[in-house]
Structures are given as structure tokens and as C-alpha cells.
C-alpha positions in Angstrom: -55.7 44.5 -55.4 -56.6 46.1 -58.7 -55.2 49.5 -57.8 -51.8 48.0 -55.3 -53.2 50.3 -53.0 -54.0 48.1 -50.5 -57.8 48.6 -50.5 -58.6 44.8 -51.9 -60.2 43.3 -54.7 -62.8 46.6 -56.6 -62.0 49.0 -53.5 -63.9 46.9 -50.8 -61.1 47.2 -48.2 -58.5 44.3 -47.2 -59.3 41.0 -46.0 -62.0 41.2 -48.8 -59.9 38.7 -51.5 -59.5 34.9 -52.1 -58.5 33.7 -48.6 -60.5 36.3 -46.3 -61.7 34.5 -43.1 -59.0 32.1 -43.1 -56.6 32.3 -40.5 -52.7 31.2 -40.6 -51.4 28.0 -39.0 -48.4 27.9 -37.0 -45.9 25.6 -38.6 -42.4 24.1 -37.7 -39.9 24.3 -34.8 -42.6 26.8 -33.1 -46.1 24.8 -33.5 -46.9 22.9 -30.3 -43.5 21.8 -29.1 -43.9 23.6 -25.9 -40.7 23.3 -24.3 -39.0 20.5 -21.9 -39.3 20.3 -18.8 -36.2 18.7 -17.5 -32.8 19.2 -18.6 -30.5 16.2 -18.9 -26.6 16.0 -19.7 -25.6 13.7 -22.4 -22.3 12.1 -21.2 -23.5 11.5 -17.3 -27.1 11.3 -17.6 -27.7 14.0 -14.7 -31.0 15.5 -15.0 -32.3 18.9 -13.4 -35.4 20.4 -13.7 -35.5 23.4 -16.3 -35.1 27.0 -15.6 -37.9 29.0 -17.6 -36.3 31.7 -20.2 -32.8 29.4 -19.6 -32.1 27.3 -22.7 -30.5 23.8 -21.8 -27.4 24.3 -23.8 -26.3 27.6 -21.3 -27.0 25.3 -18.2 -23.8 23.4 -17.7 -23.8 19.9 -15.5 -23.0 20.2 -12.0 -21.0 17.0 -12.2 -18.8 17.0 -15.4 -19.0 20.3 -16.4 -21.1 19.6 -20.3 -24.0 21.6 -21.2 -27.2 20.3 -20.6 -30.1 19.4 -23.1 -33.7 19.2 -23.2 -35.3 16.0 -22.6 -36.7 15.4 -25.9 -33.5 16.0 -27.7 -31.7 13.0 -28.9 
């Protein structure tokens, strides 16, 4: 952006510069974990199926009480 205006490299309007056509790839906690889908208490070992838009932690075991965690946390 010769000018910082926005328009790209010699007027030719964005997405005309060095990485044009590439497209960003999703990296860390967000890329592909998807979710669990079974919550499991880690003092008694109860597990109950997840409740979608309900993290683990804010579900506490029927039995003893603890909040629950996904599966695939250890």
C-alpha cells in the first residue's frame, strides 16, 4: 500500500499484494478439536452425556457434587 489508503500495491484495489489468494488457517485451541461428547467427573469417574452450549466445568456430578470435565481432558 504505497498510498496507506487501503487501495493495494499501485492503486489496484486490496487482496492485490504478496499473499492474495491465500487463505488463513485456523490455529490453536479452536482448529479441529470439536468438542467432547461425554462429560466425566474426575474424583468418581461418573460420566454423562454432554449438554450442547453447556461447558463441563458448569455441570456438577450428580453423585459427589465436583464439576464435571470433558472426556479428553486429563
Amino acid at each position: 500500500m504505497p498510498a496507506r489508503n487501503g487501495t493495494g500495491p499501485r492503486g489496484q484495489g486490496p487482496g492485490t499484494g504478496f499473499a492474495r489468494g491465500r487463505k488463513k488457517i485456523a490455529t490453536g485451541a479452536r482448529a479441529g478439536l470439536g468438542g467432547t461428547n461425554e462429560c466425566e467427573c474426575p474424583k468418581c469417574g461418573h460420566k454423562e452425556p454432554h449438554k450442547r452450549g453447556t461447558p463441563c466445568s458448569q455441570t456438577k456430578c450428580p453423585k459427589c457434587k465436583t464439576p464435571l470435565r470433558g472426556a479428553f481432558c486429563r
